[in-house]
ROZA-484186 format. One line per 3 residues: number of its first residue (from 1); for each residue x, y, z of C-alpha. Coordinates in nm, 3 decimals. Layout:
! residues N
NUM = X Y Z ~ ...
***
This chain:
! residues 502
1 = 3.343 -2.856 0.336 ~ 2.989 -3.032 0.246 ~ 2.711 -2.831 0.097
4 = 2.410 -2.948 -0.016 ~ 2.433 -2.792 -0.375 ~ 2.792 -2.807 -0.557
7 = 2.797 -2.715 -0.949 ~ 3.088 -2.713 -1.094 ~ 3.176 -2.611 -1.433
10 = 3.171 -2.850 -1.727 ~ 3.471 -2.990 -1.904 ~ 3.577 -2.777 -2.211
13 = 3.449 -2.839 -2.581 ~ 3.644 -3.102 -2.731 ~ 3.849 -3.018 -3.074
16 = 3.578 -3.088 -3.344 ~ 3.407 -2.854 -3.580 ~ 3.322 -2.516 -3.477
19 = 2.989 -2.463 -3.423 ~ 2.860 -2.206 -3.660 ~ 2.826 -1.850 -3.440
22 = 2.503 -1.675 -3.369 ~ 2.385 -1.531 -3.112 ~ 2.152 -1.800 -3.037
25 = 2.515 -2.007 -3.011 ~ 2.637 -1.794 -2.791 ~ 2.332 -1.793 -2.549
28 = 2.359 -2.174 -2.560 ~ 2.717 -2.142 -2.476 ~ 2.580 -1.921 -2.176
31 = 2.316 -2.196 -2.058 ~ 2.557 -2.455 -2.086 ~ 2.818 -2.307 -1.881
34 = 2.733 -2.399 -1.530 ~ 2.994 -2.237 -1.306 ~ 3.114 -1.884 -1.367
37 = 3.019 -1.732 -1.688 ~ 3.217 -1.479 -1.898 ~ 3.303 -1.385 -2.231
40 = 3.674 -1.519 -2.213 ~ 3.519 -1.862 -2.082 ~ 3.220 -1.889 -2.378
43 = 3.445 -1.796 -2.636 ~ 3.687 -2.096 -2.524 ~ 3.346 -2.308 -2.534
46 = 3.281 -2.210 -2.851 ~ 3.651 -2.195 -3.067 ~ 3.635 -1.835 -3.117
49 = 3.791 -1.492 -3.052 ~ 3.637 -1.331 -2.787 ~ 3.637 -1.007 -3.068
52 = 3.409 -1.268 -3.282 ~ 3.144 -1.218 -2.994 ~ 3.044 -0.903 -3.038
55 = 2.946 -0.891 -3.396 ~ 2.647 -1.066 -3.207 ~ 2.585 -0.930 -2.886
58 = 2.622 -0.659 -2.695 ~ 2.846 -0.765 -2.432 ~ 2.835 -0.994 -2.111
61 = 2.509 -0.834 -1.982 ~ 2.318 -0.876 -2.278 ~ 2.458 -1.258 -2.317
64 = 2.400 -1.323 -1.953 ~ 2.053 -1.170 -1.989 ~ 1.949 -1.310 -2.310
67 = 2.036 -1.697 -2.119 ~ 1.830 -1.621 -1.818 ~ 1.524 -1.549 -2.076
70 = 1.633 -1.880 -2.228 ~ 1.639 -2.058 -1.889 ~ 1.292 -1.956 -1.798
73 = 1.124 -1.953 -2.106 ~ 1.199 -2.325 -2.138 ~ 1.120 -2.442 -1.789
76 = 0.820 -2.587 -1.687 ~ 0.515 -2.471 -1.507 ~ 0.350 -2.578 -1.164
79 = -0.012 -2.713 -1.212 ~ -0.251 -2.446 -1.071 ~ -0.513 -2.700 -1.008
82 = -0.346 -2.825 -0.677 ~ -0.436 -2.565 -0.496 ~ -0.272 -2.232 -0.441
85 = 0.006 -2.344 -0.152 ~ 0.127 -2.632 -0.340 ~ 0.110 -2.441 -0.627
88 = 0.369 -2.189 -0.493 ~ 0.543 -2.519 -0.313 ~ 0.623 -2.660 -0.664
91 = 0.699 -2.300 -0.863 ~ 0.991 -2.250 -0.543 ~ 1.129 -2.619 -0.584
94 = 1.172 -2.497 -0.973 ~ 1.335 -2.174 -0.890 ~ 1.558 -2.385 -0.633
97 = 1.626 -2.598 -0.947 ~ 1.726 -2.354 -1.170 ~ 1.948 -2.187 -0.905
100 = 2.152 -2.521 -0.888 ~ 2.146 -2.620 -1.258 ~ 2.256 -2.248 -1.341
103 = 2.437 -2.090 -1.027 ~ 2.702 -1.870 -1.234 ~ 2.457 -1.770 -1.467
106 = 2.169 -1.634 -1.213 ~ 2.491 -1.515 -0.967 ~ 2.601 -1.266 -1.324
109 = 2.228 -1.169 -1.314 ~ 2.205 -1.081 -1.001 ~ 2.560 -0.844 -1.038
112 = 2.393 -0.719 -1.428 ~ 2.101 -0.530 -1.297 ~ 1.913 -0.593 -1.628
115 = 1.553 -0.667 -1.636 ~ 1.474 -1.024 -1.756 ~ 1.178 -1.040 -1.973
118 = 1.138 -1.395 -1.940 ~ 1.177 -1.360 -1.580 ~ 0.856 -1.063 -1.569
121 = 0.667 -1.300 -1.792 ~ 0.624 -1.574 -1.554 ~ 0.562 -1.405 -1.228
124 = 0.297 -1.184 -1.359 ~ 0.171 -1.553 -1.512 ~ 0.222 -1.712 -1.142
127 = 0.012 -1.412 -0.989 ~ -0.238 -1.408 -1.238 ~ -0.312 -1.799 -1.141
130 = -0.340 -1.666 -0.745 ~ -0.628 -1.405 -0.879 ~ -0.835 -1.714 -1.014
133 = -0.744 -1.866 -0.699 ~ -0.911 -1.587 -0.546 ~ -0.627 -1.384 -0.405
136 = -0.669 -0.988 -0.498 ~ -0.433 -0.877 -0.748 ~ -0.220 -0.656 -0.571
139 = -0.171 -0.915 -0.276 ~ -0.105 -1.180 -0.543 ~ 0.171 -0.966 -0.747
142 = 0.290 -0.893 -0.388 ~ 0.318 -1.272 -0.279 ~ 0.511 -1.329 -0.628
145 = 0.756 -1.065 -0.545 ~ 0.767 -1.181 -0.161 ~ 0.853 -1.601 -0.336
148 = 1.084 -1.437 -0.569 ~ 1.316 -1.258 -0.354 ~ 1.300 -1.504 -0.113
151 = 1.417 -1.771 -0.393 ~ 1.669 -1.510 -0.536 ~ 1.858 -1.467 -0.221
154 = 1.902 -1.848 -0.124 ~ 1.982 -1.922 -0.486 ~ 2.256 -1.677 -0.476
157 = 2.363 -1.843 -0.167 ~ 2.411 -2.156 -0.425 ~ 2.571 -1.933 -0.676
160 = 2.826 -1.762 -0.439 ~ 2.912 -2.086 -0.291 ~ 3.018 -2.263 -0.627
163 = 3.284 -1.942 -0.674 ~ 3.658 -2.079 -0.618 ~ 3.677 -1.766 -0.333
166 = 3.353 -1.886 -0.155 ~ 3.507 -2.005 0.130 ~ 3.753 -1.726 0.193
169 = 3.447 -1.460 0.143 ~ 3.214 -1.671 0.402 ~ 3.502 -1.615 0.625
172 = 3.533 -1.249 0.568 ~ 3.170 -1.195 0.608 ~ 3.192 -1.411 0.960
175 = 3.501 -1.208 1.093 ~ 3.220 -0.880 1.139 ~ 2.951 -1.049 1.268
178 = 2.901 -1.159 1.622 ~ 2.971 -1.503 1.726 ~ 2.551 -1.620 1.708
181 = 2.509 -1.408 1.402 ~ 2.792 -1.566 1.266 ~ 2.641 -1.923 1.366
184 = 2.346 -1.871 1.175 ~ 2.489 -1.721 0.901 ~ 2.770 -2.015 0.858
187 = 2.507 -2.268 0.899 ~ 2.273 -2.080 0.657 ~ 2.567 -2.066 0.449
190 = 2.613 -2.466 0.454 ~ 2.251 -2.566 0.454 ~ 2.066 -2.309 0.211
193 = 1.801 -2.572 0.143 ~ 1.693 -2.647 0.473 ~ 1.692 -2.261 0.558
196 = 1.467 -2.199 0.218 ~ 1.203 -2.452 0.271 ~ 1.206 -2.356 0.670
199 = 1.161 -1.942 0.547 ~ 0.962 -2.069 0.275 ~ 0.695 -2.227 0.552
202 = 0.702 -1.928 0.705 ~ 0.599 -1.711 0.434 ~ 0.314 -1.966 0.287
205 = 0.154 -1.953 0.640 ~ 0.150 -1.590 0.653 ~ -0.013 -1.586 0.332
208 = -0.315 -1.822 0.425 ~ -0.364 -1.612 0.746 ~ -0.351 -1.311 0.535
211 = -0.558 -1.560 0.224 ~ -0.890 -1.649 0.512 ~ -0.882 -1.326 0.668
214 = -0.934 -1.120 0.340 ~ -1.165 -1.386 0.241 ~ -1.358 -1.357 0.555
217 = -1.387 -1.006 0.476 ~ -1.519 -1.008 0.176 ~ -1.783 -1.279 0.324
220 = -1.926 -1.061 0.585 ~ -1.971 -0.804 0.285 ~ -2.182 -0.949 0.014
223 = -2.476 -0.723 0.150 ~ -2.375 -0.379 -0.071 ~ -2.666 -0.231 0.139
226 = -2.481 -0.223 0.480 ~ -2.138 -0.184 0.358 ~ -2.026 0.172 0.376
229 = -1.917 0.330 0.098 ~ -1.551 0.316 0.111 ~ -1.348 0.656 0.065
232 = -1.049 0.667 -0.173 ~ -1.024 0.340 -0.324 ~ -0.801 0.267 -0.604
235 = -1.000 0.053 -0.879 ~ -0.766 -0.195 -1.035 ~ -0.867 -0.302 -1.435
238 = -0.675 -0.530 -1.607 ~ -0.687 -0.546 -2.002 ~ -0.580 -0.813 -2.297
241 = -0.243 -0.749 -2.407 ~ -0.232 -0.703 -2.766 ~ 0.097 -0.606 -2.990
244 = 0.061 -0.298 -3.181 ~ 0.236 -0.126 -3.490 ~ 0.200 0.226 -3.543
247 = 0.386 0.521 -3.728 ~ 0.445 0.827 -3.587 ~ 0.204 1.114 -3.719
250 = 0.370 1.370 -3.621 ~ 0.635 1.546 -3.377 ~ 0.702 1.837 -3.165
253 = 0.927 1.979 -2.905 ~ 0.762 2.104 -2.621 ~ 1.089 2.223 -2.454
256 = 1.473 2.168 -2.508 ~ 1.449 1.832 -2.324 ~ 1.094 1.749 -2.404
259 = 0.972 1.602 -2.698 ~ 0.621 1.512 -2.819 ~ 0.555 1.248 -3.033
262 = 0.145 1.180 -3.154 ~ 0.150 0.811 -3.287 ~ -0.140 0.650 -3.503
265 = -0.257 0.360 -3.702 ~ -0.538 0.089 -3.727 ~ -0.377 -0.076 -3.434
268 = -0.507 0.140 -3.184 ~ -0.845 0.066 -3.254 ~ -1.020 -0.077 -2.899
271 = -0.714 0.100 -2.713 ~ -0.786 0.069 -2.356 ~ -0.811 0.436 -2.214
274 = -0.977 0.571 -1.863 ~ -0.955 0.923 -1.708 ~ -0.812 0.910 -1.364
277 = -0.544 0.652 -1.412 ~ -0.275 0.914 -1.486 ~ -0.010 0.675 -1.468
280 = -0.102 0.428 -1.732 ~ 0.150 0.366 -1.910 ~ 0.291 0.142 -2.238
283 = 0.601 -0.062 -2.327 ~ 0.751 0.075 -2.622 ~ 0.972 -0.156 -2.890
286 = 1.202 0.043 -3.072 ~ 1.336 -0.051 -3.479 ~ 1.635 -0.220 -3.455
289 = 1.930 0.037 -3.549 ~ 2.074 -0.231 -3.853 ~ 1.799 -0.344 -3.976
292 = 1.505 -0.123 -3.880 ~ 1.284 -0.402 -3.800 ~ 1.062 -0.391 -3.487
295 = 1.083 -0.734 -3.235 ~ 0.801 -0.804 -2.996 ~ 0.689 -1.088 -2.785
298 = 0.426 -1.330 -2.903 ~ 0.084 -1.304 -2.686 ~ -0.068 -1.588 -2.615
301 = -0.285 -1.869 -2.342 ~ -0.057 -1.825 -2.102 ~ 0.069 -1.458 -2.169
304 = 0.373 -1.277 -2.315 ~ 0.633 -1.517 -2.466 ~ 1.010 -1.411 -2.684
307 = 0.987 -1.511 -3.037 ~ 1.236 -1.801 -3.066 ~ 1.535 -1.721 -3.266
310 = 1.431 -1.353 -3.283 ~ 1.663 -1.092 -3.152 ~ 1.598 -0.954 -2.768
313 = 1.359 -0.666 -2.827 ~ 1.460 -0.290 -2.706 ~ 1.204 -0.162 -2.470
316 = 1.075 0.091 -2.269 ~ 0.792 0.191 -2.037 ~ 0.621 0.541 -2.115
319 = 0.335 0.698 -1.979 ~ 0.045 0.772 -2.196 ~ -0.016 1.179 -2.256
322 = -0.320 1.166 -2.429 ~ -0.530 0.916 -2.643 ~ -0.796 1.047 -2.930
325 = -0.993 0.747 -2.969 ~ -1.217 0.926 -3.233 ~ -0.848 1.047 -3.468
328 = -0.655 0.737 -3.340 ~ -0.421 0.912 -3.210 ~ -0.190 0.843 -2.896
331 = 0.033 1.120 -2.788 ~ 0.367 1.045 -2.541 ~ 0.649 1.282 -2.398
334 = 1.002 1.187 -2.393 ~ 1.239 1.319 -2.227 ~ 1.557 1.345 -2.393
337 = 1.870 1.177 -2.314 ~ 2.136 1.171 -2.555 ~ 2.247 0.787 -2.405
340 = 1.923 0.618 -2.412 ~ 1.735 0.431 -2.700 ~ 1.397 0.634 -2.645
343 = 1.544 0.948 -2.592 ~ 1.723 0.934 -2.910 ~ 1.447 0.765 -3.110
346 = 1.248 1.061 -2.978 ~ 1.447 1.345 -3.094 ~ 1.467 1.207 -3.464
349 = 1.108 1.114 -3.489 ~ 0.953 1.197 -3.800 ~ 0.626 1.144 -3.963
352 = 0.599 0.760 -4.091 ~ 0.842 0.632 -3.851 ~ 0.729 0.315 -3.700
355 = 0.796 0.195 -3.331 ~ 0.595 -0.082 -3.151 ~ 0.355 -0.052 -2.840
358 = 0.235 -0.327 -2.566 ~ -0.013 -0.265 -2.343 ~ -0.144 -0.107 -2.119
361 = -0.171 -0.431 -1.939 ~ -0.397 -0.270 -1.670 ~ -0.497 0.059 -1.519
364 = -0.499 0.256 -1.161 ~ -0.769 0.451 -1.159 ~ -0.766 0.674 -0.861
367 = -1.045 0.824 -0.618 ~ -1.184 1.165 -0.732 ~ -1.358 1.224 -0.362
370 = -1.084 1.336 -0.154 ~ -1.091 1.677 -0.021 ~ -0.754 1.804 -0.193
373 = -0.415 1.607 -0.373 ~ -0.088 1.618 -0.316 ~ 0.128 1.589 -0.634
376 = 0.512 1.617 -0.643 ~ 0.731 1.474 -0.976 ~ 1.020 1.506 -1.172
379 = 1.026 1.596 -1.536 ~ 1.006 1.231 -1.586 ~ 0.619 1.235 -1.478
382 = 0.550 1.567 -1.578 ~ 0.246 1.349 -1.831 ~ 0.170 1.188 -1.568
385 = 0.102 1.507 -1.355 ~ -0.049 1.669 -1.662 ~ -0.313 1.438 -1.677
388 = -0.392 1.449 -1.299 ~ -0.454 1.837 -1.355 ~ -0.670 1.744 -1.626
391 = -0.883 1.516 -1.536 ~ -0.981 1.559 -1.149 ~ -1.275 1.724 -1.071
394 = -1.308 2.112 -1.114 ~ -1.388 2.139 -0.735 ~ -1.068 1.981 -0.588
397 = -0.773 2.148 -0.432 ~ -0.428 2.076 -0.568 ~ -0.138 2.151 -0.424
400 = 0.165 2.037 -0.698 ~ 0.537 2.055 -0.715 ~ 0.795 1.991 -1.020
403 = 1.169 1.943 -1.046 ~ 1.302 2.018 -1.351 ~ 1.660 2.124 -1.425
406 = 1.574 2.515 -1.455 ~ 1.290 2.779 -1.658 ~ 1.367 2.647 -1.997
409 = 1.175 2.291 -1.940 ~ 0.908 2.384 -1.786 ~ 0.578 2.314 -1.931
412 = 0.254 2.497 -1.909 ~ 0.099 2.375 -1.593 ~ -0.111 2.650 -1.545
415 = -0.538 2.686 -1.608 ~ -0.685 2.515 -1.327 ~ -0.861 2.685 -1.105
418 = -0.781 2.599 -0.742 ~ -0.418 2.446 -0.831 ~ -0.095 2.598 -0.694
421 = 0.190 2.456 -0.875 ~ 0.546 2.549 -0.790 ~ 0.839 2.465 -1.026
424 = 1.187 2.339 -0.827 ~ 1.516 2.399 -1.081 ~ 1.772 2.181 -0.951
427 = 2.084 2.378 -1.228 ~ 2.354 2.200 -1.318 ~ 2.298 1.924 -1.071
430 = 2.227 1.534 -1.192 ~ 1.883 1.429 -1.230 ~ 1.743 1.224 -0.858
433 = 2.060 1.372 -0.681 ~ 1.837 1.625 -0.529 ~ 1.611 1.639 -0.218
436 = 1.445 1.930 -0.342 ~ 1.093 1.752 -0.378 ~ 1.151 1.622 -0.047
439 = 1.228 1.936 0.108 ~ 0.951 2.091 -0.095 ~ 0.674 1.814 0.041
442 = 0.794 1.894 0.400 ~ 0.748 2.191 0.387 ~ 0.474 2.245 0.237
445 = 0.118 2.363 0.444 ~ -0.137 2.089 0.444 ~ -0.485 2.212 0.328
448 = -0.767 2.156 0.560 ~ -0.947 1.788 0.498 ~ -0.853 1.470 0.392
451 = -0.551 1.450 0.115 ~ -0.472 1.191 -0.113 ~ -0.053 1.164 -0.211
454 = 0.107 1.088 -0.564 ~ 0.455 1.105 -0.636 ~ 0.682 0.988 -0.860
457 = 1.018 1.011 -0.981 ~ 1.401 0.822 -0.935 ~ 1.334 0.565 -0.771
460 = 1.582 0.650 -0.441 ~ 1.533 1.036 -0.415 ~ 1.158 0.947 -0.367
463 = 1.163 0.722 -0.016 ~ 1.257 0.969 0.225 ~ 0.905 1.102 0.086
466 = 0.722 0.841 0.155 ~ 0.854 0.766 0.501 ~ 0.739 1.139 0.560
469 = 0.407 1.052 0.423 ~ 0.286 0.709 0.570 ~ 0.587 0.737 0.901
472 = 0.606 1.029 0.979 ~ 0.260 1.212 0.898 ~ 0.093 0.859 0.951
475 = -0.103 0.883 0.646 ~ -0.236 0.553 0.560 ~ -0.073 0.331 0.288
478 = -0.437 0.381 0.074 ~ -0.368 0.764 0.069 ~ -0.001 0.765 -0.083
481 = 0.112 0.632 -0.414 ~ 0.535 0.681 -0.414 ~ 0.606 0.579 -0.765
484 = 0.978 0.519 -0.875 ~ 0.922 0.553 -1.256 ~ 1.388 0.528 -1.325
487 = 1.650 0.458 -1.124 ~ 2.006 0.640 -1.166 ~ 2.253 0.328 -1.292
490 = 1.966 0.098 -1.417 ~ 1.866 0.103 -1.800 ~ 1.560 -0.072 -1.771
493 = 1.449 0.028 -1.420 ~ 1.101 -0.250 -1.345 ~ 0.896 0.022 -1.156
496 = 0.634 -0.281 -1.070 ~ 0.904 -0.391 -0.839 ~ 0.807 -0.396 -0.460
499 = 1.040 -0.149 -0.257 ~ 1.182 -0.190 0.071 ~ 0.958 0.037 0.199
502 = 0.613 -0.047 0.024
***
């Protein structure tokens, strides 16, 4: 059968000396593999034991991983200066490129569900270069996600279609659908090029419609005088990345699965901090567990970048509790899991135990003039909802709910006049295997006036929330903010990710 893109994998290593083994090796190996990539198939490549792999690496995720931030940290960059549509134009044909060069590779990405840091790198890059091209941020990092996907789902296309069973799983997929579904999806199947740069049209003329209108907008605005002032808008500021080193100063526990840990240093002088953005939040970079040494990305022209030859850093996204700009002092809450790399690092904290911090790359800071809030979260944003107790005004109505697994981690939420706050104890069930928040938000009775929504939580126990919210209830999309902060099964959940409801 003819396709337009057919990879197929390279001939094995001849006999020769062994290359010398290393991770960076074995990533190579990865890169060079072209057709379906495991750890049987690079340790053939390479003239080793598959056993001899692992004094390296963590295992096929982390190799597969570790290539894709190879890939894309060495591929080239579309010229902004040509204008934003052939600017996205070139960055697909790229993607495309990739897809073909590396089908096995992106298809064991797609199956790994790890976060590529590489891969987060270069679209926030691409939608940074649509804000100086005058797009808004949030409708640039939405365009980015909108190319991506789009990209991603014909590449796999590529990738599936290399597999020696492609043919026989086409035909399996065909057998269900009807015969003009099937039609398309055979010939979609055949000709994934012509179908990407036909969808890709498609979405680039959307954008300029969506591009003129917003600019015409913003056009008929430029008198402040006339323009009304605009209820419940959420300001967006973006800051410099810079790496920082700090040592912990000191730690408590706030509950038997909460932990407090109060970090300081030099570093955090100029930290960016604003009340109202509850949700702010940092990347951690944890010591490494051999050698206790702390790996983070290099900053620099045209944003984050891996240190080459350095070992894939261990990261995590946290919101921030508190910050004393006056002590230098920023305070976090974990909470503990006894198979995660925070959680644990958390628990043994100790004073003059150093861990490295990234950001905040930018802040939400949300409208203090609605008439009441709406706040549901799971222990997982309990700082988050801490802070919006904190710091919105004395006058406002909150109406706040909390699952937690029972009366032994809960926190103080109490003190604020005009708050009702209701703790939900799920027992001995999994964490974001509940609907009590759900049921809990549905049932709840609306104050009088206009409300403004934030939740946040596992990523899938939250949408039947905010269907209720902006479906259901009709609220409008600038009243709710649904925020999945984890998802159950992903290590390294990227809550920036656009969901199939947003």
């Amino acid at each position: 059968m003819d396709r337009e893109a057919v990879v197929t994998r390279p001939a094995r290593r001849k006999p020769g000396p062994k290359p010398r083994l290393s991770r960076e090796s074995i990533l190579a190996a990865a890169v060079a593999a072209g057709g379906v990539v495991s750890i049987t198939g690079i340790a053939d490549d390479l003239g080793c034991s598959t056993a001899s792999l692992y004094r390296h690496v963590e295992g096929l995720d982390d190799i597969v991983v570790g290539a894709i931030d190879l890939v894309i940290a060495r591929t080239r960059r579309p010229d902004p200066a040509a204008g934003w549509r052939r600017f996205l134009e070139e960055e697909c044909d790229i993607r495309w490129g990739l897809y073909e060069r590396h089908s096995g590779l992106f298809s064991a990405w797609s199956a790994s569900r790890r976060l590529s840091i590489a891969s987060v790198q270069r679209n926030e890059w691409v939608a940074l270069r649509l804000v100086d091209a005058g797009f808004e941020l949030a409708d640039a990092r939405s365009v980015v996600s909108t190319i991506a996907a789009t990209a991603a789902e014909y590449g796999f296309l590529i990738a599936q279609a290399c597999l020696p069973s492609a043919e026989a799983a086409l035909e399996a997929r065909l057998a269900v659908l009807g015969r003009a579904s099937a039609d398309v999806e055979r010939d979609r199947a055949h000709h994934p090029r012509q179908h990407f740069d036909r969808q890709l049209r498609i979405l680039l003329d959307g954008f300029a419609l969506h591009y003129e209108r917003t600019r015409d907008r913003m056009t008929e605005s430029t008198a402040p005088e006339t323009r009304p002032a605009a209820r419940g808008e959420v300001e967006i500021v973006m800051y410099d990345l810079k790496p920082r080193r700090l040592e912990v100063v000191r730690a408590e526990s706030l509950t038997p699965t909460m932990r407090r840990v109060v970090l300081g240093g030099s570093d955090l002088e100029g930290f960016p901090f604003l009340t109202m953005a509850p949700d702010d939040h940092v990347k951690l970079f944890f010591p490494d567990a051999e050698t206790g040494e702390i790996t983070m990305p290099e900053i620099g022209p045209d944003g984050m970048r891996l240190v080459p030859g350095a070992p894939r850093p261990q990261s995590r996204d946290y919101t921030i509790r508190a910050f004393d700009a006056d002590a230098l002092e920023l305070t976090l809450d974990f909470v503990l899991h006894t198979h995660g790399i925070a959680g644990n690092w958390a628990a043994a904290a100790e004073p003059g135990d150093r861990v490295g911090v990234l950001g905040p790359r930018g802040s939400h800071k949300y409208p203090a003039d609605y008439d009441w809030y709406l706040l549901a979260a799971d222990e997982t944003a309990l700082p988050a909802l801490s802070r919006w107790l904190e710091e919105l005004p004395a006058d406002k109505q909150v109406l706040a709910f909390a699952e937690v697994a029972d009366a032994s981690s809960e926190i103080d939420l109490s003190g604020r006049p005009g708050a009702t706050v209701t703790y939900l104890h799920r027992g001995t069930s999994e964490p974001g295997t509940t609907t009590l928040l759900d049921d809990a938000v549905r049932a709840a009775d609306f104050l009088d006036g206009e409300v403004f929504a934030w939740v946040a939580g596992e990523a899938g126990s939250l949408k039947p929330i905010r269907r209720y919210l902006t479906r259901e209830l009709g609220l409008p999309k600038g009243q709710v903010k649904v925020d999945g902060y984890w998802r159950r099964g992903a290590a390294d959940h990227d809550h920036h990710a656009v969901d199939e409801d947003d």
